[in-house]
LUMMI-170211 format. One line per 8 residues: their letters; for each residue x negated, y negated, z of C-alpha. Coordinates in Angstrom, 2 decimals, m for minus. Layout:
% LUMMI-170211
A	X/Y/Z ~ ...;
***
This chain:
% LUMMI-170211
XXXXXXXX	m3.93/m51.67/m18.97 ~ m4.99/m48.22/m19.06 ~ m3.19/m45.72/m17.36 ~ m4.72/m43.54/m14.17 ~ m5.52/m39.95/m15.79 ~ m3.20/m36.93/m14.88 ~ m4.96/m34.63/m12.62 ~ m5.51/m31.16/m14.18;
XXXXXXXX	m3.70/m28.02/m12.41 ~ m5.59/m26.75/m10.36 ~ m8.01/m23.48/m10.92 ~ m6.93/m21.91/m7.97 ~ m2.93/m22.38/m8.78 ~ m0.84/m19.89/m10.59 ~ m1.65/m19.94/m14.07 ~ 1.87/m20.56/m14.96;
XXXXXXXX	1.36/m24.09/m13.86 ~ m0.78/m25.04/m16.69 ~ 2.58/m24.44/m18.69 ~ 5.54/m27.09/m19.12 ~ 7.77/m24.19/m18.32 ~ 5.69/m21.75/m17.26 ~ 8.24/m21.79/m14.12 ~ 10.43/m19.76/m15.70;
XXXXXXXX	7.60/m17.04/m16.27 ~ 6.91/m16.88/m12.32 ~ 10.83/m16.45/m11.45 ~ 11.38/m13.54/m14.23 ~ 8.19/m11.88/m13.39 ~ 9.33/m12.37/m9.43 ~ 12.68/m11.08/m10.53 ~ 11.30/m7.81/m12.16;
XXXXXXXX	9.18/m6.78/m9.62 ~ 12.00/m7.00/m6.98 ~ 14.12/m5.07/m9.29 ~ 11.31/m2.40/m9.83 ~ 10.81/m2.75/m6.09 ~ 14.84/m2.19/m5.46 ~ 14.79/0.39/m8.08 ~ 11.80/2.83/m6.44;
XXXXXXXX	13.39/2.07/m2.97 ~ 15.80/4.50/m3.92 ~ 13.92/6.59/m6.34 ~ 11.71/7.91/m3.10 ~ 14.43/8.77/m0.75 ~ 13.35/11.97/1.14 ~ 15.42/14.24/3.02 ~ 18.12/14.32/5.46;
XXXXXXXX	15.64/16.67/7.62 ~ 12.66/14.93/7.90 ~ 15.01/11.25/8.13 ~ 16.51/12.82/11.49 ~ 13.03/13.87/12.55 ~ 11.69/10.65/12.40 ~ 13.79/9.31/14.13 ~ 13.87/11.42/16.72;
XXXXXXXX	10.23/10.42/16.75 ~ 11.01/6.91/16.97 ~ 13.24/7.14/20.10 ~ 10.68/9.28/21.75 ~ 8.53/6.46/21.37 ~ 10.32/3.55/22.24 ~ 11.40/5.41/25.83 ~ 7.70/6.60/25.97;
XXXXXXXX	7.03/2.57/25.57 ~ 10.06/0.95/27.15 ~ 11.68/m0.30/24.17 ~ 15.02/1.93/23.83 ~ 16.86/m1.03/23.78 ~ 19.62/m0.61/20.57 ~ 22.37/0.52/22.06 ~ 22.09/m1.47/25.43;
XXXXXXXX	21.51/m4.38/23.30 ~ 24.58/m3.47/20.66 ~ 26.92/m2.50/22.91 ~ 28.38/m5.80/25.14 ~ 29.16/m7.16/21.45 ~ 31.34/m4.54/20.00 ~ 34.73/m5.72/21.17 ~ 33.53/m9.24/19.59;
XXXXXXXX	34.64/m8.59/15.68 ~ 34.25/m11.92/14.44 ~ 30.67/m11.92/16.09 ~ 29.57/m8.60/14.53 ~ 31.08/m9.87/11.27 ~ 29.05/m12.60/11.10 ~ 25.61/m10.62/12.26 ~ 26.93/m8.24/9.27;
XXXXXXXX	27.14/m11.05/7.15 ~ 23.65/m12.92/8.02 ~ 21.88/m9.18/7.51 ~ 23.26/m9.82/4.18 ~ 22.00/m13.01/2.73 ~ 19.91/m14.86/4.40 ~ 17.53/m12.21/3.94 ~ 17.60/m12.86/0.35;
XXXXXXXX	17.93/m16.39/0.77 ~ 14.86/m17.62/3.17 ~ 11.70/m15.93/0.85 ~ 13.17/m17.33/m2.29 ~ 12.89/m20.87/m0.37 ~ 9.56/m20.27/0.48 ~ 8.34/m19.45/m2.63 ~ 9.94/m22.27/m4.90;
XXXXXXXX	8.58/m24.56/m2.20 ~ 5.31/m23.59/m2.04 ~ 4.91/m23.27/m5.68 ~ 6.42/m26.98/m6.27 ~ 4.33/m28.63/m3.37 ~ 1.21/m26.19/m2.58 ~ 0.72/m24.25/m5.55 ~ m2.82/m22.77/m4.12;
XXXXXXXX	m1.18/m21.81/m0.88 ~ 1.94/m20.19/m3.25 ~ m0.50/m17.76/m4.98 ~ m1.88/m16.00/m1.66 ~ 1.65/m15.53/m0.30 ~ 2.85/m14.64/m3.39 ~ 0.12/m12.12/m4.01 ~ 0.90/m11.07/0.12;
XXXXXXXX	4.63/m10.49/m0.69 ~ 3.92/m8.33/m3.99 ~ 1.46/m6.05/m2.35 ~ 4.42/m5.68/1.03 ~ 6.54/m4.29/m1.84 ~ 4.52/m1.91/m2.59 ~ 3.19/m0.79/0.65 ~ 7.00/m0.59/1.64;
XXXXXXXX	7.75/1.70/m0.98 ~ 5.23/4.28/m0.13 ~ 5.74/4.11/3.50 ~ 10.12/4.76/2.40 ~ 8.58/7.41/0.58 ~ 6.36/9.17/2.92 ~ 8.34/7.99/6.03 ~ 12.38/8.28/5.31;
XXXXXXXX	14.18/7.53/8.60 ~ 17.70/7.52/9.32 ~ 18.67/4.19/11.02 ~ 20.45/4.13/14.23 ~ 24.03/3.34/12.32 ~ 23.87/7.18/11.13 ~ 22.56/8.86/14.14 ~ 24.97/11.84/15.46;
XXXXXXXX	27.60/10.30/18.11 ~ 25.89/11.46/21.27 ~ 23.33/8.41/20.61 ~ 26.12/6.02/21.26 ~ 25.95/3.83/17.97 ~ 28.51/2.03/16.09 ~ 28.13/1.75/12.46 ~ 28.77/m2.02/11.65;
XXXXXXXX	28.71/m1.86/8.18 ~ 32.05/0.30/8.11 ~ 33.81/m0.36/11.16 ~ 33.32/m4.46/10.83 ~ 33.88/m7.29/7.98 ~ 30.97/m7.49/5.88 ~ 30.63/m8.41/2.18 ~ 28.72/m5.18/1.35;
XXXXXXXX	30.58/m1.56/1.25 ~ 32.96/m0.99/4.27 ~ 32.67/2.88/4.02 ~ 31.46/5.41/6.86 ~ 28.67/7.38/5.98 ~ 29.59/11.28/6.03 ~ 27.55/14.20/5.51 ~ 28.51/17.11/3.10;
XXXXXXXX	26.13/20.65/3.92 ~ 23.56/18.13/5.78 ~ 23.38/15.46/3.21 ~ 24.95/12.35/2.60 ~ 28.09/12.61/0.29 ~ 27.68/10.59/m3.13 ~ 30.02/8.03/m2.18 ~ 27.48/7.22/0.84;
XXXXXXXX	24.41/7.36/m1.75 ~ 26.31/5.18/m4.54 ~ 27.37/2.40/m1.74 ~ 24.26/2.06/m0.15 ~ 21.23/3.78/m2.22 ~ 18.17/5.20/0.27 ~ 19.76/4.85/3.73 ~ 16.41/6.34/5.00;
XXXXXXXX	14.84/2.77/4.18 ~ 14.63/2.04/7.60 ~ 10.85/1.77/8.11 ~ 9.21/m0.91/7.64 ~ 11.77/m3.52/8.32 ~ 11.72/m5.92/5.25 ~ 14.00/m8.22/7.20 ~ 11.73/m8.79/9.67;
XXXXXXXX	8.58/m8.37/7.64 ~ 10.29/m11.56/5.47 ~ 11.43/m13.17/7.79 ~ 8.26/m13.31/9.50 ~ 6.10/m13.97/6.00 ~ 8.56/m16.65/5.32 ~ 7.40/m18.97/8.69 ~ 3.93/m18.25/7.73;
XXXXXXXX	4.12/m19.29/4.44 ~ 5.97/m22.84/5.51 ~ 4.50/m23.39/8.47 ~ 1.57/m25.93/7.32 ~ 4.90/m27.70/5.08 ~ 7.24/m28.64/7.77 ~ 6.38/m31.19/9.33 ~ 8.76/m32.25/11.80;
XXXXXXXX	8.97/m30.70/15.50 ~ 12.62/m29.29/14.62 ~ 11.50/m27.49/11.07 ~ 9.12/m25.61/13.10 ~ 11.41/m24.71/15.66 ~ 14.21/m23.52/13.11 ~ 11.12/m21.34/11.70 ~ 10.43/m19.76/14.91;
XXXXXXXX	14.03/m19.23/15.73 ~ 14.55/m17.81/12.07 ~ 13.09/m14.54/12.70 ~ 14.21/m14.31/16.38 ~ 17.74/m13.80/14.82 ~ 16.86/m11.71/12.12 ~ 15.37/m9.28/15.01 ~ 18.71/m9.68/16.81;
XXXXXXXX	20.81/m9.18/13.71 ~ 18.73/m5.65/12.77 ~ 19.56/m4.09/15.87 ~ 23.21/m5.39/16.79 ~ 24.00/m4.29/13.47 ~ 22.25/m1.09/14.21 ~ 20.25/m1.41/11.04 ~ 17.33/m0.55/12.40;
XXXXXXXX	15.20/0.21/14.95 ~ 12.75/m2.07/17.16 ~ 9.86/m0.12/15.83 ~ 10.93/m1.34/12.33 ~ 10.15/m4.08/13.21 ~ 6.51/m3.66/14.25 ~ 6.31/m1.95/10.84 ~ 7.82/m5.03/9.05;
XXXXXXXX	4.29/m6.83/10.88 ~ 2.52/m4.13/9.78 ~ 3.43/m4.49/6.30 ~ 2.81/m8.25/6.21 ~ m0.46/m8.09/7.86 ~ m2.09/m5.38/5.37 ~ m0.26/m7.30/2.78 ~ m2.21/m10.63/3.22;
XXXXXXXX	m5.38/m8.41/3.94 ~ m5.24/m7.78/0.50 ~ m3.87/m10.87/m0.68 ~ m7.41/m12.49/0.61 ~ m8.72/m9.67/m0.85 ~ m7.94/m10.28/m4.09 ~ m8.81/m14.19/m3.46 ~ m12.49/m13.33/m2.64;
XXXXXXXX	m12.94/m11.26/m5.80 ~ m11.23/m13.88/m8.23 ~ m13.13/m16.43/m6.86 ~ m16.16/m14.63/m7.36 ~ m15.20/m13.96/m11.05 ~ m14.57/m17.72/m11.16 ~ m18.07/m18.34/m9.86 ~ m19.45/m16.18/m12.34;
XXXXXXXX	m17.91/m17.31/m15.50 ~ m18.81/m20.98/m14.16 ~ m21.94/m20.13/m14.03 ~ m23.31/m19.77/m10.63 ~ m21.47/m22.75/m9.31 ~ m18.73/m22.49/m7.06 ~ m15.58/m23.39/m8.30 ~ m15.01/m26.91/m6.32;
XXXXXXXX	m12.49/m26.43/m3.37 ~ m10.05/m29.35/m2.22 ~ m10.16/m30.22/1.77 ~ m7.82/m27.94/2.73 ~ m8.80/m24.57/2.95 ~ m6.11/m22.85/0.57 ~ m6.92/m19.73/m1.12 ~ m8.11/m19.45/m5.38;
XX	m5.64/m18.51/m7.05 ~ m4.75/m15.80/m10.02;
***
């Protein structure tokens, strides 16, 4: 009895599929660029100056919009520590946690639908790093007192530094920069910009109503947690959207001209697509 034939990877899949462990490839190479990514975050901090001027700038525009909401939205919570503790906690780790879910999913069940959001995430990275660099605004947790803001992340359990930021001759003081690298890292929101590139990238997996209500939950807290924790502000967030949208923009960008190459080297003849309509990989 001969046995059925093992379908090959497919074309449009990472190319560390066609490996036995070529797994391990895709999670260091993931791992580097976050560190890179981690490691020009705080490389392209800009000044105290232009941080306060921003956001200045932001809360102009949120008023001018209707969306000054932070410290309304902060301040019934305070007297609740084990609530803020938790919010500190969540901004934390579940951050981290969610997009590394996505991504071993994806590349274990949809490895054509992995590549694109993949691809989307990488080029967010980078887009977020040049918007820290030519954007650096302080987040409301650092604003003078007058704006009404607690800082969470010193006054409240959390598992990261529990140290108030102070400023020495207008500038944070090195204990401040050591604890918590660029604080003006504030725009775009990754959290949300994950958060919300995480339910895109499962939604087609889950299945069940209550999986896709848990998704669009997820980043309904993460908005919450951002501005509780005073974090950020709510126009982080739209830049978090921002972020993701141009990101896939390319990401399908980059799927049109590999496929083309494909095409090419194939002679003419389009590279044969499965029903669904999931993007060629690279």
């Amino acid at each position: 009895m001969t046995e059925p034939a093992v379908a090959a990877p497919d074309a449009r899949g990472p190319r560390s599929k066609r490996h036995r462990f070529g797994w391990v490839a895709e999670l260091v190479g993931m791992a580097l660029i976050y560190e890179a990514y981690d490691t020009l975050r705080d490389t392209v901090a800009g000044s105290t100056h232009a941080a306060f001027i921003h956001a200045r700038q932001i809360v102009a525009a949120e008023r001018f919009v209707g969306l000054y909401w932070e410290r309304d939205i902060q301040r019934p919570f305070l007297h609740l520590d084990w609530f803020i503790s938790f919010w500190n906690i969540y901004y934390g780790t579940i951050h981290f946690v969610m997009p590394a879910v996505a991504l071993v999913w994806m590349y274990r069940k949809a490895p054509v639908r992995y590549v694109r959001w993949r691809n989307t995430l990488v080029l967010m990275f980078a887009l977020a790093i040049f918007s820290f660099w030519v954007y650096p605004l302080a987040p409301p947790r650092i604003m003078p007192d007058h704006y009404g803001f607690i800082d969470t992340a010193a006054h409240y359990f959390n598992f990261g530094p529990q140290v108030p930021v102070r400023f020495v001759h207008g500038h944070p003081d090195r204990q401040a920069m050591a604890s918590f690298g660029n604080l003006y890292a504030a725009m775009p929101s990754f959290h949300v910009g994950w958060s919300t590139w995480s339910i895109l990238a499962l939604w087609p997996l889950v299945r069940r109503w209550w999986g896709k209500v848990l998704l669009v939950v997820y980043p309904l807290t993460i908005l919450f947690c951002i501005v509780v924790t005073a974090n950020h502000w709510l126009l982080d967030a739209v830049g978090g959207w921002a972020v993701l949208a141009a990101g896939y923009a390319g990401a399908w960008l980059l799927d049109r001209v590999t496929g083309a190459w494909r095409t090419r080297r194939a002679g003419g003849t389009p590279v044969s697509r499965a029903a669904s309509s999931e993007p060629a990989g690279v």
